[in-house]
mmCIF file of the N, C-alpha and C atoms, coordinates in Angstrom:
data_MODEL
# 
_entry.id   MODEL 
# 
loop_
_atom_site.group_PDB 
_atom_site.id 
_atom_site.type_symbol 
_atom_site.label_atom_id 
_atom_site.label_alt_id 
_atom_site.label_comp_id 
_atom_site.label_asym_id 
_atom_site.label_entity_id 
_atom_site.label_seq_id 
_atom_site.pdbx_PDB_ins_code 
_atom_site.Cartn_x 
_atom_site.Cartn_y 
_atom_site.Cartn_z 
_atom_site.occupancy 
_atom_site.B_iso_or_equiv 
_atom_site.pdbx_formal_charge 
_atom_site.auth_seq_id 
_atom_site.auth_comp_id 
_atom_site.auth_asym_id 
_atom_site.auth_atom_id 
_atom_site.pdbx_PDB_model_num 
ATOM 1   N N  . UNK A 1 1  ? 85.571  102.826 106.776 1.00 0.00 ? 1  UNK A N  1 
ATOM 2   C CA . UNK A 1 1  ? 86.290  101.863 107.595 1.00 0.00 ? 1  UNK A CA 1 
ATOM 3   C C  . UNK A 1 1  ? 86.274  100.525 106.860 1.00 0.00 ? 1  UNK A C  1 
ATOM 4   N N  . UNK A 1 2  ? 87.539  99.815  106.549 1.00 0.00 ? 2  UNK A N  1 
ATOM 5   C CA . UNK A 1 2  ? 87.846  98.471  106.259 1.00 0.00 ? 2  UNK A CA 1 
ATOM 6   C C  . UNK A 1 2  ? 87.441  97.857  106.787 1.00 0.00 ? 2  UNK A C  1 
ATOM 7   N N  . UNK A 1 3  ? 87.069  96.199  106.891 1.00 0.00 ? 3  UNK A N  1 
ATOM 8   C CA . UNK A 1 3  ? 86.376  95.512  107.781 1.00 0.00 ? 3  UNK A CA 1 
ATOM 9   C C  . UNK A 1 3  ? 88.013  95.142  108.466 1.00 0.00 ? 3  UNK A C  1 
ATOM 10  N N  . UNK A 1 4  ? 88.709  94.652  107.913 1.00 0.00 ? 4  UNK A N  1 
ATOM 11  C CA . UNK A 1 4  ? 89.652  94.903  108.868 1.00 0.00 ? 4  UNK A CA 1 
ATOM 12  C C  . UNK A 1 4  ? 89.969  95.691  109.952 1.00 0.00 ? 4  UNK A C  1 
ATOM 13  N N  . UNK A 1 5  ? 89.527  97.042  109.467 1.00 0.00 ? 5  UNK A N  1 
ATOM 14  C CA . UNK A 1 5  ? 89.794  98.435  110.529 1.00 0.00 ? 5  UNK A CA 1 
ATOM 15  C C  . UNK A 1 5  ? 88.805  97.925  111.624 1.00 0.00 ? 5  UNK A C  1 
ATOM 16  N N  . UNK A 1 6  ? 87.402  97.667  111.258 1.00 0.00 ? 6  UNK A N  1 
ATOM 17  C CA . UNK A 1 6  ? 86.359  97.399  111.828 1.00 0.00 ? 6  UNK A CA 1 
ATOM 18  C C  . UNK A 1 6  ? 86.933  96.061  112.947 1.00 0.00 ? 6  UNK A C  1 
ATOM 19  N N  . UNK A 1 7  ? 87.606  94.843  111.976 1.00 0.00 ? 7  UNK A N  1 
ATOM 20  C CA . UNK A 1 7  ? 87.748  93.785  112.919 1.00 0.00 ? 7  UNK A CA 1 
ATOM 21  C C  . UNK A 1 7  ? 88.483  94.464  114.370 1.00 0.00 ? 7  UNK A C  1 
ATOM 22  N N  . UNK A 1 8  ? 89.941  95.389  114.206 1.00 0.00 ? 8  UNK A N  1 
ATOM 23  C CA . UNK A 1 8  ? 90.562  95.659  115.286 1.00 0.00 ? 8  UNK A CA 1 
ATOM 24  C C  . UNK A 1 8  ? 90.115  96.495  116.035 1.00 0.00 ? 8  UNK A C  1 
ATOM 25  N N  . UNK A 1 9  ? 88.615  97.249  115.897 1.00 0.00 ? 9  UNK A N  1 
ATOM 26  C CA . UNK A 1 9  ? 88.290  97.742  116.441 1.00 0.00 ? 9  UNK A CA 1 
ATOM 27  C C  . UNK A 1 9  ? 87.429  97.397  117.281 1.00 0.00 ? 9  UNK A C  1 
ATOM 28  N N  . UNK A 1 10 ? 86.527  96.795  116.902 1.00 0.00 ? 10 UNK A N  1 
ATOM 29  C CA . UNK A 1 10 ? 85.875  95.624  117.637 1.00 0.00 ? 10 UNK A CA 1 
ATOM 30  C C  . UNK A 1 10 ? 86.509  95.014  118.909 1.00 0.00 ? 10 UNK A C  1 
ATOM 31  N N  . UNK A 1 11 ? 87.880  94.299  118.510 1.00 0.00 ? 11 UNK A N  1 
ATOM 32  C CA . UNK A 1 11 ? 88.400  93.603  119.283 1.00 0.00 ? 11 UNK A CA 1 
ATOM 33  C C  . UNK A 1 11 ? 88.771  94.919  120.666 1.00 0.00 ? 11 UNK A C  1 
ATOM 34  N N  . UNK A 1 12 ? 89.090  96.212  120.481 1.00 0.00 ? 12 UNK A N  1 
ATOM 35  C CA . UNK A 1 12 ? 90.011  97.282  121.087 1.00 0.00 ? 12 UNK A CA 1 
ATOM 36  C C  . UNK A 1 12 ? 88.354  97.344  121.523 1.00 0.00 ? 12 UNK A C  1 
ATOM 37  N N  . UNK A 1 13 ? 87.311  97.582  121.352 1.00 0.00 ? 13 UNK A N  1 
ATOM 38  C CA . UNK A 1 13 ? 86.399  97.988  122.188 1.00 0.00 ? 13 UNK A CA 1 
ATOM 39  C C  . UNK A 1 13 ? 86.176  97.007  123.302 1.00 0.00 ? 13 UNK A C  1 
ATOM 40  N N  . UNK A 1 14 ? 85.665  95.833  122.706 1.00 0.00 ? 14 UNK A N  1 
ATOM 41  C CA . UNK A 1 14 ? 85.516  94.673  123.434 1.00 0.00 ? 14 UNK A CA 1 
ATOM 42  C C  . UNK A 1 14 ? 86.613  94.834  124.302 1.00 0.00 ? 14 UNK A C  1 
ATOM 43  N N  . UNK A 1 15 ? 87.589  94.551  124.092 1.00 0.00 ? 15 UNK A N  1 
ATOM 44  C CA . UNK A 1 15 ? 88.319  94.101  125.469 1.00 0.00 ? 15 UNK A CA 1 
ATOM 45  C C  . UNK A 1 15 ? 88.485  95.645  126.482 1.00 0.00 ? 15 UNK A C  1 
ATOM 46  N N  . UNK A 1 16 ? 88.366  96.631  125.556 1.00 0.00 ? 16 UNK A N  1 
ATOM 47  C CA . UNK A 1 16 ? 88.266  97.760  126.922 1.00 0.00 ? 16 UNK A CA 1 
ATOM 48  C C  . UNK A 1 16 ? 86.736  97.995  127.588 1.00 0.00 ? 16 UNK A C  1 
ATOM 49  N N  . UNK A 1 17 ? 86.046  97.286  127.091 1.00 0.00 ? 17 UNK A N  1 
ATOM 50  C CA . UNK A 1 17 ? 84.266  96.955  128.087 1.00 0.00 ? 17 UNK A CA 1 
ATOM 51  C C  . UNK A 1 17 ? 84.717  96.209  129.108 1.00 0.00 ? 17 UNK A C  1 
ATOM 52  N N  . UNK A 1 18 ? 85.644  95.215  128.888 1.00 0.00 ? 18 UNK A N  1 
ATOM 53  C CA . UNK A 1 18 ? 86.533  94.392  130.484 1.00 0.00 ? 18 UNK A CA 1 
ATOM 54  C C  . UNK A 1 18 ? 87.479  94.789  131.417 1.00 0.00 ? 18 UNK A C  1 
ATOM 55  N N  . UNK A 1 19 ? 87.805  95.933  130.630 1.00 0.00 ? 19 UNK A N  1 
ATOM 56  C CA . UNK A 1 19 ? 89.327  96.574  131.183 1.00 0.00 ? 19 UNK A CA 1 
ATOM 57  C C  . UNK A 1 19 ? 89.975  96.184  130.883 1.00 0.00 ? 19 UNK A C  1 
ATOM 58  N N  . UNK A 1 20 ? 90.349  95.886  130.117 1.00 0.00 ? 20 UNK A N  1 
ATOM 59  C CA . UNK A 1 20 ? 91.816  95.250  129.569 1.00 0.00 ? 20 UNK A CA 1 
ATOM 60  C C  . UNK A 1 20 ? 92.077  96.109  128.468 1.00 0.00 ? 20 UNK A C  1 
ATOM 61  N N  . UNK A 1 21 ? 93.627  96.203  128.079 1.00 0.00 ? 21 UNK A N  1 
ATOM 62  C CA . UNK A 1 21 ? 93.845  97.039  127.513 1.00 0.00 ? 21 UNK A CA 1 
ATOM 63  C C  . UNK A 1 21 ? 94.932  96.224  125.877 1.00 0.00 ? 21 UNK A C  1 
ATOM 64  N N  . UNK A 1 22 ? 93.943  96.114  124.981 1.00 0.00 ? 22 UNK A N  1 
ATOM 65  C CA . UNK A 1 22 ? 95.198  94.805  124.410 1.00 0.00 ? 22 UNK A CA 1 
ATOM 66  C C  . UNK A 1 22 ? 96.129  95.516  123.541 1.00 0.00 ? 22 UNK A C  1 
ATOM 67  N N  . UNK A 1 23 ? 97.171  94.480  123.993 1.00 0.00 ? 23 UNK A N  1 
ATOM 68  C CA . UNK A 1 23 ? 98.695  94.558  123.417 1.00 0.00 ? 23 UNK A CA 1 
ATOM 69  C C  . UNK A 1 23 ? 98.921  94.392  122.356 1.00 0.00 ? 23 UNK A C  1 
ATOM 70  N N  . UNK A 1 24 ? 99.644  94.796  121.513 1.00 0.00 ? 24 UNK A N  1 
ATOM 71  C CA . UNK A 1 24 ? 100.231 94.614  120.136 1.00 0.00 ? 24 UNK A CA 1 
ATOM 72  C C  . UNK A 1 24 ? 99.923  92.637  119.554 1.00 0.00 ? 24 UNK A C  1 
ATOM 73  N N  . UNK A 1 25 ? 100.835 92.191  120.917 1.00 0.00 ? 25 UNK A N  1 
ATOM 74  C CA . UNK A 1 25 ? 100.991 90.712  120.482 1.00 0.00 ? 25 UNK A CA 1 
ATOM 75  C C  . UNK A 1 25 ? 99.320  90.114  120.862 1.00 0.00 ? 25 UNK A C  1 
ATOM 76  N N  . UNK A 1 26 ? 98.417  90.809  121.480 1.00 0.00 ? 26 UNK A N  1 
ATOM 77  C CA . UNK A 1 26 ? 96.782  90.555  121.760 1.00 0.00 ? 26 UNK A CA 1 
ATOM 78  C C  . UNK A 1 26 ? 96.296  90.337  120.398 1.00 0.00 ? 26 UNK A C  1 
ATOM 79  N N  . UNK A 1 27 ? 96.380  92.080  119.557 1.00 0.00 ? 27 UNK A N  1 
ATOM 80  C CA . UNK A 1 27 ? 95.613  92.000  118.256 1.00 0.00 ? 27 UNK A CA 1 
ATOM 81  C C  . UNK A 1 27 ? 96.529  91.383  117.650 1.00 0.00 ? 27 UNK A C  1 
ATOM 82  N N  . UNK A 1 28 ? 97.550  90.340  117.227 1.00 0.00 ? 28 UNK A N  1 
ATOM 83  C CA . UNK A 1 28 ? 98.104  90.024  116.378 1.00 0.00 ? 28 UNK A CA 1 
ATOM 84  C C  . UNK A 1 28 ? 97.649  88.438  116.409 1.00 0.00 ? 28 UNK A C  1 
ATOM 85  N N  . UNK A 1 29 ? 97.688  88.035  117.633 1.00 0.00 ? 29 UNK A N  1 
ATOM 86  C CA . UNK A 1 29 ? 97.175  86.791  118.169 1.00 0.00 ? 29 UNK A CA 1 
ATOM 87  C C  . UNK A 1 29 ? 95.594  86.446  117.457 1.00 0.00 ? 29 UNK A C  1 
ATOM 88  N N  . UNK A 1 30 ? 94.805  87.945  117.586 1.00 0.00 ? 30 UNK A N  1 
ATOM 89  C CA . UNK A 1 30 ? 93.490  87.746  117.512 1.00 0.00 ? 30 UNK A CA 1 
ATOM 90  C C  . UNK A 1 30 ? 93.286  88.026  116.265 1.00 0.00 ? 30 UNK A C  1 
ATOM 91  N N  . UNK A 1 31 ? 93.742  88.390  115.443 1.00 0.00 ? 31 UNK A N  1 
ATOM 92  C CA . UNK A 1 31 ? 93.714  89.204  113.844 1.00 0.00 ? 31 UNK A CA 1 
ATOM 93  C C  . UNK A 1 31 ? 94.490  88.113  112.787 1.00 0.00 ? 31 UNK A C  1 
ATOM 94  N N  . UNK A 1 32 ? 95.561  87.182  113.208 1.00 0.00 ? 32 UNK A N  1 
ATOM 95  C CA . UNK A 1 32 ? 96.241  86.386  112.522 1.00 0.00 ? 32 UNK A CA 1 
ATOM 96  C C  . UNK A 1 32 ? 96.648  87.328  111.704 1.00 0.00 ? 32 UNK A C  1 
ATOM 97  N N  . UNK A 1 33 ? 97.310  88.694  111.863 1.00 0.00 ? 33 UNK A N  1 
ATOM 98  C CA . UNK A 1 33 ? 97.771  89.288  110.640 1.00 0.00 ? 33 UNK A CA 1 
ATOM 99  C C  . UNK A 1 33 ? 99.161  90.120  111.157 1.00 0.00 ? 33 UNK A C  1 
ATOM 100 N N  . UNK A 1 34 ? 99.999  90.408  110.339 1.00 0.00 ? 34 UNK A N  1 
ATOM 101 C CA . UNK A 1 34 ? 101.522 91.255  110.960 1.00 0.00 ? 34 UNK A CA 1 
ATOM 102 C C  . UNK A 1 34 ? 101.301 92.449  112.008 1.00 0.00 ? 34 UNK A C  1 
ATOM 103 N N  . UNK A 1 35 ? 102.201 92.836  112.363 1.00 0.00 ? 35 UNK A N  1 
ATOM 104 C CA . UNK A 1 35 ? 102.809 94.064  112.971 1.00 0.00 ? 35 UNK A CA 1 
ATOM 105 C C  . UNK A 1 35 ? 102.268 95.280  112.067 1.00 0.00 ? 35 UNK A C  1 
ATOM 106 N N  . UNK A 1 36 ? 102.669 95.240  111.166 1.00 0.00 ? 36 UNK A N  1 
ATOM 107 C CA . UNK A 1 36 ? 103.082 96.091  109.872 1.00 0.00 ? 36 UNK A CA 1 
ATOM 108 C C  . UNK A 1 36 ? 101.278 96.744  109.764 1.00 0.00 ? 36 UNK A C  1 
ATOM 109 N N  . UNK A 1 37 ? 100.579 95.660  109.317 1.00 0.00 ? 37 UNK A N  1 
ATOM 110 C CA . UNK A 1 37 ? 98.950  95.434  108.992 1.00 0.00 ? 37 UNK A CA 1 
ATOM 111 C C  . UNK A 1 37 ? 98.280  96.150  110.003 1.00 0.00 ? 37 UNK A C  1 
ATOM 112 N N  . UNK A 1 38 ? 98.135  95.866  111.492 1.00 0.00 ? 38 UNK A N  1 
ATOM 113 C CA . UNK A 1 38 ? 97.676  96.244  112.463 1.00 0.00 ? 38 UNK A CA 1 
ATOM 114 C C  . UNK A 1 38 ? 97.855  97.637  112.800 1.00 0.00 ? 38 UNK A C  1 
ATOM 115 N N  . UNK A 1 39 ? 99.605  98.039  112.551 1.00 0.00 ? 39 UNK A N  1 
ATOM 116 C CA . UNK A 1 39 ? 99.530  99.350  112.925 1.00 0.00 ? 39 UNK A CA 1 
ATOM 117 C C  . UNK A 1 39 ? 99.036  100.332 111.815 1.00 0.00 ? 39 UNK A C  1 
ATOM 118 N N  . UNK A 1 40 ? 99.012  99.666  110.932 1.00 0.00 ? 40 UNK A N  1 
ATOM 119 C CA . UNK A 1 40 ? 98.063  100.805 109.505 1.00 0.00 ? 40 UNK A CA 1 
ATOM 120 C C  . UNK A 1 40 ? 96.803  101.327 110.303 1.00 0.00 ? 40 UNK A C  1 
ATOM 121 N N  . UNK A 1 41 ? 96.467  99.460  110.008 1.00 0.00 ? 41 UNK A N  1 
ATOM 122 C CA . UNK A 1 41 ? 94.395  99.652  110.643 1.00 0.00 ? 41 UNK A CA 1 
ATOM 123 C C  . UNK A 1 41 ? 94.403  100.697 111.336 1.00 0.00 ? 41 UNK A C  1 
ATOM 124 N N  . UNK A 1 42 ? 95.324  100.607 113.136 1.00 0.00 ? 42 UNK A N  1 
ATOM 125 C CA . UNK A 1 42 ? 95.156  101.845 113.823 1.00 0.00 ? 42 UNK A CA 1 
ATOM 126 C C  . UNK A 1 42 ? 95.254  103.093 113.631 1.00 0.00 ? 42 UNK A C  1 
ATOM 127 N N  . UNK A 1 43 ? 96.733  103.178 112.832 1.00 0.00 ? 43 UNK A N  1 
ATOM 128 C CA . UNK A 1 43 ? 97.035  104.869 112.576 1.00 0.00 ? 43 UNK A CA 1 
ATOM 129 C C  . UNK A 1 43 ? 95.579  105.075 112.074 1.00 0.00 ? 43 UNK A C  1 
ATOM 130 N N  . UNK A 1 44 ? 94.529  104.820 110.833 1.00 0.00 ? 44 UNK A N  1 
ATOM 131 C CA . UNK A 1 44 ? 93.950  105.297 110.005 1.00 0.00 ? 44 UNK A CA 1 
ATOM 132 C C  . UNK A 1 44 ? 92.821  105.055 110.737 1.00 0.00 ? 44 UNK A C  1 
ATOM 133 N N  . UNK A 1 45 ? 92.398  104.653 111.554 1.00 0.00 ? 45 UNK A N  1 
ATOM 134 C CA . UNK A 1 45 ? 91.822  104.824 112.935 1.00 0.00 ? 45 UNK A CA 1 
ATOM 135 C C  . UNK A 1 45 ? 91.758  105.672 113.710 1.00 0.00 ? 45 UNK A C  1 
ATOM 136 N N  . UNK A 1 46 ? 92.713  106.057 114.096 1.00 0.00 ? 46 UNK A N  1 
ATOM 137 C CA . UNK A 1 46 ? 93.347  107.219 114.809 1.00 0.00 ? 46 UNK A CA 1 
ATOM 138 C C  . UNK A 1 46 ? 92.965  108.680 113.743 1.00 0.00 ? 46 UNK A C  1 
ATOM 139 N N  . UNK A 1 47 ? 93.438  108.218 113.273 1.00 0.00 ? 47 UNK A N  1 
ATOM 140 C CA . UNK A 1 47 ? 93.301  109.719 112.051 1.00 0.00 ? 47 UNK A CA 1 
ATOM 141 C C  . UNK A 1 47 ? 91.697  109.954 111.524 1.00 0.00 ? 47 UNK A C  1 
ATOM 142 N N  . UNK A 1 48 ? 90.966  108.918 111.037 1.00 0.00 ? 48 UNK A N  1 
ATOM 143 C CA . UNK A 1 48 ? 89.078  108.994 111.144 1.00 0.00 ? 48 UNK A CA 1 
ATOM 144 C C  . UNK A 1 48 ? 88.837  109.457 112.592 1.00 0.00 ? 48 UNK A C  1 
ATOM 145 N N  . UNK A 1 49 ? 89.524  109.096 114.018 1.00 0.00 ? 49 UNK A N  1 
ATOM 146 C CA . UNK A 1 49 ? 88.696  110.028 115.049 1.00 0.00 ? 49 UNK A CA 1 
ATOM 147 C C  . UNK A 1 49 ? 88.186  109.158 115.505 1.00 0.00 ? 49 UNK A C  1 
ATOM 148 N N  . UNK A 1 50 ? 88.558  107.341 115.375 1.00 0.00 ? 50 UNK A N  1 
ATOM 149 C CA . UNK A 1 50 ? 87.552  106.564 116.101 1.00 0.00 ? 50 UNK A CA 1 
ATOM 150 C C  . UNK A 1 50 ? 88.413  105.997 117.412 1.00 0.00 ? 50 UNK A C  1 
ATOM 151 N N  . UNK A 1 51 ? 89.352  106.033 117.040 1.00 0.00 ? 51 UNK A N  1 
ATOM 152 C CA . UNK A 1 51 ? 90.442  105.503 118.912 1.00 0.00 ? 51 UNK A CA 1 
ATOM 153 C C  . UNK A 1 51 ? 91.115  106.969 118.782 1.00 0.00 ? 51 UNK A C  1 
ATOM 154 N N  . UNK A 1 52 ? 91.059  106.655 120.056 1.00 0.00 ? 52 UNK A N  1 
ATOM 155 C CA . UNK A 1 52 ? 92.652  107.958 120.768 1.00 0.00 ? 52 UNK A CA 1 
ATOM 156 C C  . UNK A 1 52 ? 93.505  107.274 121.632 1.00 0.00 ? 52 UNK A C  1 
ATOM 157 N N  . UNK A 1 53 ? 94.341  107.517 122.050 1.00 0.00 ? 53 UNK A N  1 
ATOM 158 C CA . UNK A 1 53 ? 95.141  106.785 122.642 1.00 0.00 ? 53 UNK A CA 1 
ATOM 159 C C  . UNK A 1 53 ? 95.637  107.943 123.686 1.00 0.00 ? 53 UNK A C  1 
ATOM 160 N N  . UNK A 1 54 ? 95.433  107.943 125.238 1.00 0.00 ? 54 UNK A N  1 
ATOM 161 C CA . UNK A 1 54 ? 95.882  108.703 126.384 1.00 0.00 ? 54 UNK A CA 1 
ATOM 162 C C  . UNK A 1 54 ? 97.253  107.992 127.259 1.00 0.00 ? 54 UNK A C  1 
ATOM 163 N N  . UNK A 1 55 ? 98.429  108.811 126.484 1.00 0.00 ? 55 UNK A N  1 
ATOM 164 C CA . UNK A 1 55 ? 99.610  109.049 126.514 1.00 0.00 ? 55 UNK A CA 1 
ATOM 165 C C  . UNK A 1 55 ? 99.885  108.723 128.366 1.00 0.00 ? 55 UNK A C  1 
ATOM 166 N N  . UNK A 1 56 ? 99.550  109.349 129.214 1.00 0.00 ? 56 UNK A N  1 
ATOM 167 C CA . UNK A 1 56 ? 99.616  109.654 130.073 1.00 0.00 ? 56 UNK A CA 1 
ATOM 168 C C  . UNK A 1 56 ? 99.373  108.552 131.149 1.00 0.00 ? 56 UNK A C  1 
ATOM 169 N N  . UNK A 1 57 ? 97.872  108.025 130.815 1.00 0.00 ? 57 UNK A N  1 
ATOM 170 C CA . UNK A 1 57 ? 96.971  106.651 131.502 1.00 0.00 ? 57 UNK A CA 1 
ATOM 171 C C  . UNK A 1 57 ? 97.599  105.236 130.492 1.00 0.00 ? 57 UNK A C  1 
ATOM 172 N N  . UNK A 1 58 ? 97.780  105.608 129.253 1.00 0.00 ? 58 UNK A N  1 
ATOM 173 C CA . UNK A 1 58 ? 98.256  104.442 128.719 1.00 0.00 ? 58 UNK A CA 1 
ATOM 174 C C  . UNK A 1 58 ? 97.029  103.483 128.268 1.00 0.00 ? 58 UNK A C  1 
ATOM 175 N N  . UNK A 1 59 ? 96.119  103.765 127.631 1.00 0.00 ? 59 UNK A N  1 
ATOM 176 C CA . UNK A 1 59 ? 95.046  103.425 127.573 1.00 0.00 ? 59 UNK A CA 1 
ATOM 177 C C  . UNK A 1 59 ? 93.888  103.927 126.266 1.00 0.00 ? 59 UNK A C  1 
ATOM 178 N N  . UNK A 1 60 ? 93.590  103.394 125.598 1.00 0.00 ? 60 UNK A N  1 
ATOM 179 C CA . UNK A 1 60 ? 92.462  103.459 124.304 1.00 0.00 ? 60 UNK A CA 1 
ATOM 180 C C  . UNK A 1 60 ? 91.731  104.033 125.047 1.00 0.00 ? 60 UNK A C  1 
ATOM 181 N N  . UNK A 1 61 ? 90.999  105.351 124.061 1.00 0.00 ? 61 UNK A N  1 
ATOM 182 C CA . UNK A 1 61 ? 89.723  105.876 124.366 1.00 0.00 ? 61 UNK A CA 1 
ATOM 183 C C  . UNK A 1 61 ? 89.076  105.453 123.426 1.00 0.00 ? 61 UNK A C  1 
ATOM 184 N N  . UNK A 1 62 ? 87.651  104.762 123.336 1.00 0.00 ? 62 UNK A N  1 
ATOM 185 C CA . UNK A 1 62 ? 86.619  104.465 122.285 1.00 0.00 ? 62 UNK A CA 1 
ATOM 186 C C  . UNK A 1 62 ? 85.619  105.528 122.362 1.00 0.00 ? 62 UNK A C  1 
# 
């Protein structure tokens, strides 16, 4: 994991310990980094097995 990967993950845990579920424009706000950047971090996130994402609820699993 990139510390990048690490930073957005962090942030995606943290805010789902509150319930909140953050938005694209959340981590972009909080990351100071593109669209483009963020959705890498995740896919390759997604693909290591560390977020899932439930289609259904709409909502990060950590």
């Amino acid at each position: 994991m990139t510390d990048f990967e690490r930073k957005v993950y962090q942030i995606i845990v943290n805010m789902h310990l509150y319930g909140k579920n953050p938005t694209l424009n959340d981590l972009k706000r909080k990351t100071g980094k593109s669209e483009k950047t963020i959705r890498a971090a995740v896919k390759s996130l997604m693909i290591n097995g560390e977020l899932k994402w439930d289609k259904g609820k709409r909502i990060w699993i950590v």
